[in-house]
C-alpha positions as CSV (number, residue, x, y, z in Angstrom):
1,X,205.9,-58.5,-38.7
2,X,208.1,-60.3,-41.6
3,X,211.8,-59.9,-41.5
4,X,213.6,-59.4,-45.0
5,X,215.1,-63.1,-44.4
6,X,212.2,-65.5,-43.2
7,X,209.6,-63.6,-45.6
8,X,208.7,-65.3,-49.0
9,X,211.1,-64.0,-51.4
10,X,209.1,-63.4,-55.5
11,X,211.1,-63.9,-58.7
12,X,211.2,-60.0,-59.1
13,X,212.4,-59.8,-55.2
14,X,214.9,-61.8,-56.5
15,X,216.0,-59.9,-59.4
16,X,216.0,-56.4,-56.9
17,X,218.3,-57.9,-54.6
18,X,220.6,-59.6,-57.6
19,X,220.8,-55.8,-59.3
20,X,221.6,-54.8,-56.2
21,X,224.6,-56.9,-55.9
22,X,225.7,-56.3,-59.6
23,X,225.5,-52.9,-59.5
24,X,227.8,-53.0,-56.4
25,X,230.2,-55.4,-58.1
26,X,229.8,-53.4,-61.6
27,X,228.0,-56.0,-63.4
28,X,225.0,-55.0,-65.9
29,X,222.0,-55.4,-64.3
30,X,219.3,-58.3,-65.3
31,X,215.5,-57.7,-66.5
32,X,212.8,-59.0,-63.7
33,X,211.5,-61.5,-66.4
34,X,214.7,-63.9,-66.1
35,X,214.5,-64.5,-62.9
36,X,211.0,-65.6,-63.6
37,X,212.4,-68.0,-66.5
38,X,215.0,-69.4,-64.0
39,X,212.2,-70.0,-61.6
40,X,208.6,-70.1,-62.4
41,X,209.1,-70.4,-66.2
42,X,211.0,-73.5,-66.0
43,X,208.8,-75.0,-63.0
44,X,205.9,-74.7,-65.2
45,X,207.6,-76.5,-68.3
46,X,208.1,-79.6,-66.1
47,X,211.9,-78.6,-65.9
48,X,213.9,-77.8,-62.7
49,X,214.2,-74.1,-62.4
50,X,217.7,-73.0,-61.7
51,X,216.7,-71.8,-58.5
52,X,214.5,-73.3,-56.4
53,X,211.5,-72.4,-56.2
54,X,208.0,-72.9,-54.7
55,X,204.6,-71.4,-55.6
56,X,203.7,-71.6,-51.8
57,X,207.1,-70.3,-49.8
58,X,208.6,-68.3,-53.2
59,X,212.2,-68.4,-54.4
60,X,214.5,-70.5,-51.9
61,X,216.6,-68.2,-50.2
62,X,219.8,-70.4,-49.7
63,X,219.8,-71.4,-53.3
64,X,218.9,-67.9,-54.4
65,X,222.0,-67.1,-52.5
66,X,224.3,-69.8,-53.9
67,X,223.2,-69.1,-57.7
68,X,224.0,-65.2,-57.0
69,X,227.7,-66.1,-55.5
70,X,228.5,-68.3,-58.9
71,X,226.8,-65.8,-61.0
72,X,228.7,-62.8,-59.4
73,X,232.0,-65.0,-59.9
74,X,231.5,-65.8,-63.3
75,X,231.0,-62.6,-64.4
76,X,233.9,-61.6,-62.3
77,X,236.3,-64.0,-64.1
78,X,235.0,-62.9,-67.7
79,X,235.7,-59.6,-67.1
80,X,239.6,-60.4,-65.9
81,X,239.8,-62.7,-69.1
């Protein structure tokens, strides 16, 4: 049995759990297909994606984590601007 954390984690995974959290911090929500351009989109054009990403263990769960905390605070501080 796979456990929420360990499991490989898709680009639209990805985008459920970061509209989760931005629907919690009030924040409009993001379409599935841009986490796929910050991942697999940008892997595929020879660039780095924005968050890390692997066709064999999915969307790296650390950096997923850390791109979500600067998003959320970014918004955050535009909004108080």
């Amino acid at each position: 049995m796979s456990d929420s954390t360990t499991s490989n984690l898709t680009p639209y995974g990805a985008s459920v759990l970061a509209n989760t959290r931005f629907k919690e911090e009030g924040i409009n929500p993001i379409p599935p297909q841009m986490m796929y351009n910050y991942t697999t989109a940008k892997l595929r054009a020879g660039k780095n994606p924005l968050i890390k990403f692997s066709p064999e263990t999915g969307v790296d769960r650390v950096d997923f984590e850390r791109w979500l905390e600067r998003y959320v605070a970014k918004k955050n501080a535009s909004v108080q601007s």
